[in-house]
C-alpha positions as CSV (number, residue, x, y, z in Angstrom):
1,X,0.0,0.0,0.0
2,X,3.1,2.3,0.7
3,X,4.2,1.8,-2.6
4,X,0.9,2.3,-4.4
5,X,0.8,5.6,-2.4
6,X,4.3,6.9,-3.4
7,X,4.1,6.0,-7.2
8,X,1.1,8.1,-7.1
9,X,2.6,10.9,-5.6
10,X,5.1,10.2,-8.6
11,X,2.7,10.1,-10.9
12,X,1.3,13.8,-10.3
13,X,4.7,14.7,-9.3
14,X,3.5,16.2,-5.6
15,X,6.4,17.1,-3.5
16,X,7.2,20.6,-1.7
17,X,3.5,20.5,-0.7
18,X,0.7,20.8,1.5
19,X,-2.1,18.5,1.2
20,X,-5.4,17.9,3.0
21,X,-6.5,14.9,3.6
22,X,-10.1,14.5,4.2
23,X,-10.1,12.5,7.1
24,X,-13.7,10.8,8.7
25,X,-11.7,8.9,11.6
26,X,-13.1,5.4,9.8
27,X,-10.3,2.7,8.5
28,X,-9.9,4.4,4.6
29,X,-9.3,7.9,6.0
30,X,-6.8,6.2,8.9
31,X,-5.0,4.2,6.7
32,X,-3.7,7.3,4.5
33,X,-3.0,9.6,7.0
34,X,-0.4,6.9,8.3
35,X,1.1,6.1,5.1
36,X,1.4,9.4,4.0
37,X,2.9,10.2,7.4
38,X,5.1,7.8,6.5
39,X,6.4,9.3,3.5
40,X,6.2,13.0,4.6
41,X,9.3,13.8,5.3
42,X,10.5,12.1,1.8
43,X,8.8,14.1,-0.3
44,X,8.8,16.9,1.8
45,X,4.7,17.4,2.4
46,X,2.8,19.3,5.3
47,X,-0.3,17.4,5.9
48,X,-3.5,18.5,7.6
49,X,-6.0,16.3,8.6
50,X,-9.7,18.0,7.9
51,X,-12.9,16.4,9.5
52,X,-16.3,17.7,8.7
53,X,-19.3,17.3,11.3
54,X,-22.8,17.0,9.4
55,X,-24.1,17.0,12.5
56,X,-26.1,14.1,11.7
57,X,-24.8,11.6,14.9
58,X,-23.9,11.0,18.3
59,X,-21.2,9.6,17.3
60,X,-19.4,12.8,15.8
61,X,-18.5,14.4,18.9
62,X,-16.7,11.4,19.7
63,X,-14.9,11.4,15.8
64,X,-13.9,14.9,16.6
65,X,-11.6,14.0,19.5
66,X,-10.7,10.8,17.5
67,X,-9.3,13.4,15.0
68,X,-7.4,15.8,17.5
69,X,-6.0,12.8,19.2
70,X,-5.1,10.8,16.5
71,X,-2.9,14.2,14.8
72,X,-1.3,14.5,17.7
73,X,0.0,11.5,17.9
74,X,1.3,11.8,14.2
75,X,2.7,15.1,14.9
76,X,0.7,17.1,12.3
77,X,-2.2,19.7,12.3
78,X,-5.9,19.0,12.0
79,X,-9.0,21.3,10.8
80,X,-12.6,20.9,12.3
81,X,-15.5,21.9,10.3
82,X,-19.3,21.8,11.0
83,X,-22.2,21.8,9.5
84,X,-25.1,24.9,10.2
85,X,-27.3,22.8,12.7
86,X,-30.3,24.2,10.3
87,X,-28.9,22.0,7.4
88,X,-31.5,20.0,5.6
89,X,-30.3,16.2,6.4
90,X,-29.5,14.8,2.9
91,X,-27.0,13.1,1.1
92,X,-26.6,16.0,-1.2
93,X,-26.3,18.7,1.3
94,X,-23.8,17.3,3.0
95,X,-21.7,16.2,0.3
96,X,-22.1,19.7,-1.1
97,X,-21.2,21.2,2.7
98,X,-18.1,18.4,3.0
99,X,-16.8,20.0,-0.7
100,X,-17.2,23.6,0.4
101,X,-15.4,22.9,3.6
102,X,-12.4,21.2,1.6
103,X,-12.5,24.0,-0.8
104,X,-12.4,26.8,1.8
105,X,-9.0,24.9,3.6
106,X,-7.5,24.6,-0.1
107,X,-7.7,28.7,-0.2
108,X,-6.8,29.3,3.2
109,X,-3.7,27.0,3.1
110,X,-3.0,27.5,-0.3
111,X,-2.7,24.5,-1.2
112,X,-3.4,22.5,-4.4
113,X,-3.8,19.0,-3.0
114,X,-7.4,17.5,-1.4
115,X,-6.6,13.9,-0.9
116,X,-9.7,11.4,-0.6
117,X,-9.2,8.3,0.8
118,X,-12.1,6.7,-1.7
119,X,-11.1,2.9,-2.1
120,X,-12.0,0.0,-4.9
121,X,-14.6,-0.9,-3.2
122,X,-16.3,2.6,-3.1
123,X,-15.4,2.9,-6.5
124,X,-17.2,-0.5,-7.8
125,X,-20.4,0.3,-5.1
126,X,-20.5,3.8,-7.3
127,X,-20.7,1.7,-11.1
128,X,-23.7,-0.1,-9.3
129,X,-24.9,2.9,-8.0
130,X,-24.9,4.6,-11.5
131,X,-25.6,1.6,-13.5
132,X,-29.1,1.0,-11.7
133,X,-29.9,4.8,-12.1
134,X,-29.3,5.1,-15.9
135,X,-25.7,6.7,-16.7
136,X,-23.6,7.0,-20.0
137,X,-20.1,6.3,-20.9
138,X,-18.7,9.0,-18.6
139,X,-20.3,7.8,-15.6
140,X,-19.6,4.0,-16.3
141,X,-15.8,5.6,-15.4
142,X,-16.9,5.9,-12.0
143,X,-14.9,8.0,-9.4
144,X,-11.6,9.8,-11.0
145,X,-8.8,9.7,-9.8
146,X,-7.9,13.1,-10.1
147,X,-10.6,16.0,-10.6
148,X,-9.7,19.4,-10.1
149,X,-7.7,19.6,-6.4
150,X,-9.1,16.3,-5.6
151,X,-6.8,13.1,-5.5
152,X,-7.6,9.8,-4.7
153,X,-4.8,7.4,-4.5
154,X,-6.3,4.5,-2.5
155,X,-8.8,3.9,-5.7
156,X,-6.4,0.2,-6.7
157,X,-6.9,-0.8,-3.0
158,X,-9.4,-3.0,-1.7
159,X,-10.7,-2.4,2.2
160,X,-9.9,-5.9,3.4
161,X,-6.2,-4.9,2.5
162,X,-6.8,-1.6,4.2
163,X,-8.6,-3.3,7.5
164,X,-5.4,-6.0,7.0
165,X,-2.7,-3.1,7.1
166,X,-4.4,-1.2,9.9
167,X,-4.2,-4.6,12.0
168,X,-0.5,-4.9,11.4
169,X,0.1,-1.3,12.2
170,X,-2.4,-1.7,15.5
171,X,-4.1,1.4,14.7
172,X,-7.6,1.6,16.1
173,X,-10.8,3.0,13.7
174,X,-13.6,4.4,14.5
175,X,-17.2,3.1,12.9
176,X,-19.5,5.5,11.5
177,X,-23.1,3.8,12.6
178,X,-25.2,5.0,9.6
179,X,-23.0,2.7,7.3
180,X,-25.3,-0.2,8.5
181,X,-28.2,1.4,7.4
182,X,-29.8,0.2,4.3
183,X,-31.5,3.1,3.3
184,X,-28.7,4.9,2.0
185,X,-28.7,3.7,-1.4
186,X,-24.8,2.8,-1.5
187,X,-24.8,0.4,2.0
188,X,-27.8,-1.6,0.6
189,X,-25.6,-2.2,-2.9
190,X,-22.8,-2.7,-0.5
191,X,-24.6,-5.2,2.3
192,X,-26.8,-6.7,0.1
193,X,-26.1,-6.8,-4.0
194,X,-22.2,-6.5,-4.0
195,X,-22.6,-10.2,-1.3
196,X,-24.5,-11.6,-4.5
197,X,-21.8,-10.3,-7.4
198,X,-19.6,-12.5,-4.9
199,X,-21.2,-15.7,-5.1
200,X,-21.3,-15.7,-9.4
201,X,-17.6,-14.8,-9.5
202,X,-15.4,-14.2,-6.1
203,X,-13.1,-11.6,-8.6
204,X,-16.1,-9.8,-9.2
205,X,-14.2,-6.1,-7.8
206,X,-11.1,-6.7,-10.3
207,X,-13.8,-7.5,-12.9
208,X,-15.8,-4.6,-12.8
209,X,-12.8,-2.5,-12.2
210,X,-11.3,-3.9,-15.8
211,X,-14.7,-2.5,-16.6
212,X,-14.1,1.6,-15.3
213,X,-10.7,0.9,-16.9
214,X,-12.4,0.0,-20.3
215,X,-14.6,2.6,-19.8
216,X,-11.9,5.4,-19.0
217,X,-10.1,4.3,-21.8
218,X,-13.4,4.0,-24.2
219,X,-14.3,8.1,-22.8
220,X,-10.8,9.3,-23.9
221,X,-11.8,8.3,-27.1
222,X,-14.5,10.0,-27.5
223,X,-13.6,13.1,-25.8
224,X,-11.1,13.9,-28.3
225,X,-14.1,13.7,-31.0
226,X,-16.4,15.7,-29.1
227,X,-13.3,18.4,-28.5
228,X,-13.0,18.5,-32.0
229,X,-16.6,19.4,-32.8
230,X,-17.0,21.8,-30.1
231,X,-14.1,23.9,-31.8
232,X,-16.9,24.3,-35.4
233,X,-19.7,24.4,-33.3
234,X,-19.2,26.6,-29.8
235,X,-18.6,30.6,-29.5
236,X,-16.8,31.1,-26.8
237,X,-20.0,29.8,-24.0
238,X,-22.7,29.1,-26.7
239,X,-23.2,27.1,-29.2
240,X,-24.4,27.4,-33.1
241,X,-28.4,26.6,-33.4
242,X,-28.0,25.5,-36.8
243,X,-24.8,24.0,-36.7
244,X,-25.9,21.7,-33.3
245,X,-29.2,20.5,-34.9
246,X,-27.1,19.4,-38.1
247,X,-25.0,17.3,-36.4
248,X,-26.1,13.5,-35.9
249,X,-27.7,12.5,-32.9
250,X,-24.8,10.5,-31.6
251,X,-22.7,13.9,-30.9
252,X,-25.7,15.9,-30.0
253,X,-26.2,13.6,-27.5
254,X,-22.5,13.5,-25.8
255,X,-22.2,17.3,-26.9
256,X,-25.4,18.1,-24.6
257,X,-23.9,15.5,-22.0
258,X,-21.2,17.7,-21.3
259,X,-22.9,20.8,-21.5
260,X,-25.6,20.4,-19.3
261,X,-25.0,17.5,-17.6
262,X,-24.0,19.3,-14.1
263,X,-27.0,21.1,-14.0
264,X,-29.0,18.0,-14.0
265,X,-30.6,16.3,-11.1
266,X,-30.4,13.1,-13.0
267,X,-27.6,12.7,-15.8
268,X,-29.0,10.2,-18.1
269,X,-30.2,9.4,-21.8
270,X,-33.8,10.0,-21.2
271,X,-33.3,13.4,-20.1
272,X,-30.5,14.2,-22.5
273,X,-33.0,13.6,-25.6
274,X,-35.8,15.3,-24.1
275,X,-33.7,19.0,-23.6
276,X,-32.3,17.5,-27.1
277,X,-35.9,17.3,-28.6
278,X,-36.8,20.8,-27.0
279,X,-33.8,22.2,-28.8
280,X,-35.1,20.8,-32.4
281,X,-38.1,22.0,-32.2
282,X,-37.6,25.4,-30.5
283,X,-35.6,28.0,-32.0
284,X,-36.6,30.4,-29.8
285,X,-38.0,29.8,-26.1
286,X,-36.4,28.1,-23.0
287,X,-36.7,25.3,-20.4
288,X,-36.0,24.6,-16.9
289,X,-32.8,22.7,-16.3
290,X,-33.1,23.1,-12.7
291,X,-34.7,25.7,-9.9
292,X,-31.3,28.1,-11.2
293,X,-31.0,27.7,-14.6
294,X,-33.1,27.3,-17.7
295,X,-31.5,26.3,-21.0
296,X,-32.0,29.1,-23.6
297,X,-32.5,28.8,-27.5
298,X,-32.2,32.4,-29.1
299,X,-30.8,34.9,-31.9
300,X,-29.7,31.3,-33.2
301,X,-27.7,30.4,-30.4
302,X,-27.9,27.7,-27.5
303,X,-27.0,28.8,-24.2
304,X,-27.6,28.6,-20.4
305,X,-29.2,31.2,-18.6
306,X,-29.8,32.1,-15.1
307,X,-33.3,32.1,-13.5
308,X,-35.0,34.9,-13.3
309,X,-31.6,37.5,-13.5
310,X,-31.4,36.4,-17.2
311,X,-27.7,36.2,-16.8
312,X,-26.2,34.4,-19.3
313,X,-23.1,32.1,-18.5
């Protein structure tokens, strides 16, 4: 695991740095801190342990002096954050409240690196997760490994061989109780569908993650395409009408994908050829992509547009 670690701090070439690791006090998050701790002084890294309290559990209060006690013992710094007890309790919120607080510690400590200690199993439980929602090409490539500030370089590493190097290091974890409840969408893949995968092949997780390499390899593919086209077809943050509705469906489809696809509740085909349908037959109106945002046909271009301010963007 040490050497998975390093060779991707290789890979990215991170040295002379500070990086943030967001830490939940659970066996992934524990397992990082030590190896990177381990190779700190190597590569010359500050590290700064960041826990965020949704304020969803008991259980939190005791995580937070898991946290402080567990830096100190490692000899580095650690960051508290909490979420506004007013919060609405939803997966969402809190993993938009977690991002902000990661985001605000990248600009207060300058620093460039948010590591994530997201694991293969996390990454296979997210393919299921997507798969039995609807999802395209891009999201059959599952979690990245690197997006934006955030790296995660535990993604190759099962958790029994994190539970297995935590034993061997003696280093206590703590248990977050709502991962035994099943109606979280991701523990009921996890305790009950992933036990199943097992049973038709016990190699199911290097399987599947053959798959999100496919997949990643399959996306790089097209991406170049797509780049391609948007250079004939986009000004600056619009895009042609005419030259869009000329195109075949195929790349309108992956086209729209990537445009609109964040401002989606739900990313998949049946709602990419509905806003792709409103765009044929509407030169000249809009539609809701969410309670923000509307997408805009107009003077011949396509283009997203703010609720209500008519901003454009």
């Amino acid at each position: 695991m040490l050497n998975t670690v390093e060779n991707f701090l290789n890979k990215y070439n991170i040295k002379n740095a500070t990086i943030a690791l967001g830490f939940s006090s659970g066996p992934d998050s524990c397992a990082l801190a030590l190896i990177l701790n381990e190779l700190k002084e190597k590569y010359n890294l500050k590290l700064i342990l960041c826990y965020f309290n949704h304020n969803w559990r008991d259980e939190a209060l005791e995580e937070e002096i898991f946290t402080e006690n567990f830096a100190k013992k490692l000899n580095i710094n650690f960051l508290i954050g909490k979420a506004p007890k007013d919060a609405k309790k939803s997966e969402e919120i809190a993993r938009e409240l977690r991002y902000d607080f990661f985001n605000e510690i990248s600009k207060k400590y300058n620093s460039e690196y948010i590591f994530l200690a997201h694991n293969k199993n996390d990454n296979i439980e997210t393919l299921i997760y997507r798969i039995i929602k609807g999802t395209s090409i891009k999201g059959l490539c599952s979690i990245p490994e690197k997006r934006e500030i955030f790296y995660r370089p535990f993604l190759s590493i099962t958790k029994d061989e994190i539970l297995n190097f935590l034993k061997q290091n003696n280093q206590n974890f703590m248990i977050d109780s709502s991962n035994e409840d099943t109606k979280y969408k991701r523990n009921l893949i996890r305790k009950k569908i992933l036990p199943l995968f097992k049973e038709i092949s016990p190699n199911y997780l290097n399987n599947i993650e053959n798959l999100i390499k496919n997949s990643i390899n399959s996306r790089e593919i097209i991406e170049e395409k797509i780049e391609e086209i948007k250079k004939e077809i986009f000004n600056k943050d619009k895009i042609y009408y005419e030259k869009y509705v000329n195109l075949d469906v195929k790349y309108r489809l992956e086209i729209l994908n990537d445009f609109i696809g964040n401002y989606l509740k739900y990313r998949n085909r049946k709602n990419l050829i509905m806003y792709d349908d409103f765009i044929l037959n509407n030169k000249h109106s809009k539609t809701s992509l969410n309670s923000d945002y509307f997408l805009r046909t107009r003077y011949k271009m396509i283009f997203i547009e703010e609720n209500n301010k008519c901003k454009k963007i």
